[in-house]
N, C-alpha and C positions, 0 to 999 in steps of 0.2 A: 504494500500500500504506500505510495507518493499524497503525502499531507503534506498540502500548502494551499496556496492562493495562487490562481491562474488568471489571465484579462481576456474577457471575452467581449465583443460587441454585438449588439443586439439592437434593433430597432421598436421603439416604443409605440403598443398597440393603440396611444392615444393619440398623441401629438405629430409620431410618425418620425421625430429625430432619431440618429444613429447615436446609442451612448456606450460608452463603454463600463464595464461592471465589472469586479471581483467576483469571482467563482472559486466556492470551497472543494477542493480537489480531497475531498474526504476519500476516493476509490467507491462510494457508493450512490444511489440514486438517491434526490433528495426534491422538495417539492419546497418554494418558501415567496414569501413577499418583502419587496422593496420597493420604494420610491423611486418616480423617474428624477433624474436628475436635471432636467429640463421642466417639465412641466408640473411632477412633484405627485401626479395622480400613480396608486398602488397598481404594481406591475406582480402580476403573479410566476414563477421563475419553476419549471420544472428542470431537472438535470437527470439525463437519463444515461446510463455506462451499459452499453451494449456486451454482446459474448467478445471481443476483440478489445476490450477496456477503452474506447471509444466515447466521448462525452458529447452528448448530444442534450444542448439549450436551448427551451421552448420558451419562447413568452405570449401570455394572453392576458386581456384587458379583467378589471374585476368584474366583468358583467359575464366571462363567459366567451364573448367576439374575440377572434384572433386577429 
């Protein structure tokens, strides 16, 4: 397991800017909320680790809309 902090960019399901975010490189899937740092509305943040330890970053609005 590689524990640290990785920078991911992700674009915001509200405002539609590109921001960049800190991702906890736990080696596990994890599901959580944060603030955009542009417009400040909650960004809901899935992190998913594939069979090939691969980290794949979803973001969706709090309503559900991607």
């Amino acid at each position: 397991m590689n524990a640290g902090l990785i920078e991911a960019t992700v674009q915001c399901p509200y405002c539609w800017e590109q921001i960049d975010v800190m991702i906890d490189d736990c080696g596990e899937s994890q599901q959580y909320i944060e603030d955009c740092q542009v417009c400040c509305r909650p960004i809901n943040f899935t992190i998913e680790i594939d069979d090939n330890q691969q980290r794949h970053v979803h973001v969706s609005s709090d309503d559900g809309a991607d």
